[in-house]
N, C-alpha and C positions, 0 to 999 in steps of 0.2 A: 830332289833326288833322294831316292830310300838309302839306308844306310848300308852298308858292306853287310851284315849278318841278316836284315830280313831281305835283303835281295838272294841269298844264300839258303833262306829257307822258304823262299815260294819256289826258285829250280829247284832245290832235291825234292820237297812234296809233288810237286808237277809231273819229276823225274817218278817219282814214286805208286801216285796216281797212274802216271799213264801206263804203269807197268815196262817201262824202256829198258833194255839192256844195255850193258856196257858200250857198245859197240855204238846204238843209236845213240846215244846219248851225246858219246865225244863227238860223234859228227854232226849234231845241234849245236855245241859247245864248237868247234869248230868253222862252221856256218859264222859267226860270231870274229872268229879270229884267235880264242883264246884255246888253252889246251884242259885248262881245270876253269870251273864257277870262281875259285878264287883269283885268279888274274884278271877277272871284268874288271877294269878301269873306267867305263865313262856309261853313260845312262843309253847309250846307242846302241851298247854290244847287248846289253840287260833284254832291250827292247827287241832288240834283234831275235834274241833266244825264245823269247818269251812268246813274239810273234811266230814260230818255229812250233813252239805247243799249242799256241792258239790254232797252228793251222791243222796238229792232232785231237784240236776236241774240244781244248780250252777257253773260255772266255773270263772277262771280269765280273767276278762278284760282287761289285760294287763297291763306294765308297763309304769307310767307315767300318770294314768288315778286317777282320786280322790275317784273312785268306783271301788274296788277292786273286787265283785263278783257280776254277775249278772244271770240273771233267761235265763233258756234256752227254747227255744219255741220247740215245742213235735215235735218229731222226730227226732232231731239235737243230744241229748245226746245217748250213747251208753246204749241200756241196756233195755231203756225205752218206751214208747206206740209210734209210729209213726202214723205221720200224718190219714195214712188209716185207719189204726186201729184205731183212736180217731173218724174219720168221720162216718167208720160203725159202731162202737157205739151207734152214738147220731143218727145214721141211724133205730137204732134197735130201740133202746129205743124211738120215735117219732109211728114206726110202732107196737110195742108193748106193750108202758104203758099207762095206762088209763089216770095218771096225767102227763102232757107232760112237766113240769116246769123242772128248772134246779136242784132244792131243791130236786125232790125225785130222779134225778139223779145220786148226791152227797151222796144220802143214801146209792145208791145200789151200788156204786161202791166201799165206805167205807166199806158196810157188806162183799161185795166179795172179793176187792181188797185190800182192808185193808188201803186204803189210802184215806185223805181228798179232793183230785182233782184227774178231770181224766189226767191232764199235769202231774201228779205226779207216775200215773201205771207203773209199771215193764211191760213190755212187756207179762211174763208169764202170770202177772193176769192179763193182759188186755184180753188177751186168753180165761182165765177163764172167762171175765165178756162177751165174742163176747158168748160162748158158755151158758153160763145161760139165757141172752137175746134171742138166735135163739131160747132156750125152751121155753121160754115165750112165743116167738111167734108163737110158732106150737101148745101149750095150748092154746092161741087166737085166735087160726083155718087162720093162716096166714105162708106161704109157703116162707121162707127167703131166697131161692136157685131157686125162677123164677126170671128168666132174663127180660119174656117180660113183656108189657104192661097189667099186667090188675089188674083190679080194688082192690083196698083194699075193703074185703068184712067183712060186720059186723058176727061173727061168730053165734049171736042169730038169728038175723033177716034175714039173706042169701043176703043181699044186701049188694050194698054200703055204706061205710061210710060217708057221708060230708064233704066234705073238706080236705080228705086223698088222691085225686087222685090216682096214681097208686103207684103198687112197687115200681119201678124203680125210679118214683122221689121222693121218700121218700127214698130208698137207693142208697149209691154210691155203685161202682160196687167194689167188694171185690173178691181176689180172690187166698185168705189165704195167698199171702206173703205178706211182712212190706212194 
């Protein structure tokens, strides 16, 4: 069993890494039984928590390292959004939201997918959010299923748009598997 201070400091870096808010957090730590990391009392509630990050992303870095879990980069974990599906994503959403930031992003992937990143999606609701996005962009009067080259067209104004070049380089080529 690890001792009280580095089971103390793989949750908060975990906690830190995964970028968690208050809120998720205690209710990880809650999951567990306890209300703070410092009331863990036995190697099960540890485990328990730990398991909880492992299922946001986490795995073990092996034995003999001084960082026990670390962040997994999108695609590598089972389960979860692949590389592709993360690119046509932020493919969609470029070609379909009016604000192109990362902020309302993180909104819409939260209202659909229920999670605070898009590294963080279940593979299903990454599904969910490729298919609420292709509607958005067919309510934008924008064709998410041409291949070739043409123009992103403003759907008021029947022209193009500036500085949106074509589909194609605003999407990667998708072609529904992971």
């Amino acid at each position: 069993m690890t001792n009280q201070k580095s089971r103390l400091a793989i949750i908060h870096l975990a906690k830190k890494q995964l970028g968690l808010d208050e809120d998720a957090y205690r209710a990880i730590l809650s999951g567990a039984g306890v209300s703070s990391a410092k009331d863990i009392a036995s190697e099960a509630q540890f485990n328990v928590i730990m398991s909880a990050f492992s299922n946001l992303g986490f795995v073990s870095a092996g034995r003999g390292s001084s960082v026990k879990y670390r962040k997994t980069a999108a695609g590598t974990h089972p389960g979860m959004i692949s590389k592709r599906q993360e690119e046509y994503i932020r493919g969609l959403w470029v070609l379909a939201s009016r604000a192109k930031d990362e902020k309302s992003l993180r909104r819409i992937i939260k209202r659909i997918g229920k999670t605070d990143d898009i590294s963080f999606l279940p593979r299903r609701s990454a599904s969910a959010v490729i298919l609420a996005l292709r509607d958005i962009c067919w309510k934008a009067g924008f064709n998410p299923d041409r291949k070739e080259d043409t123009n992103v067209v403003d759907s008021e104004a029947g022209g193009p748009i500036p500085g949106h070049g074509t589909l194609s380089s605003v999407l990667p080529p998708f072609d529904g598997r992971n």
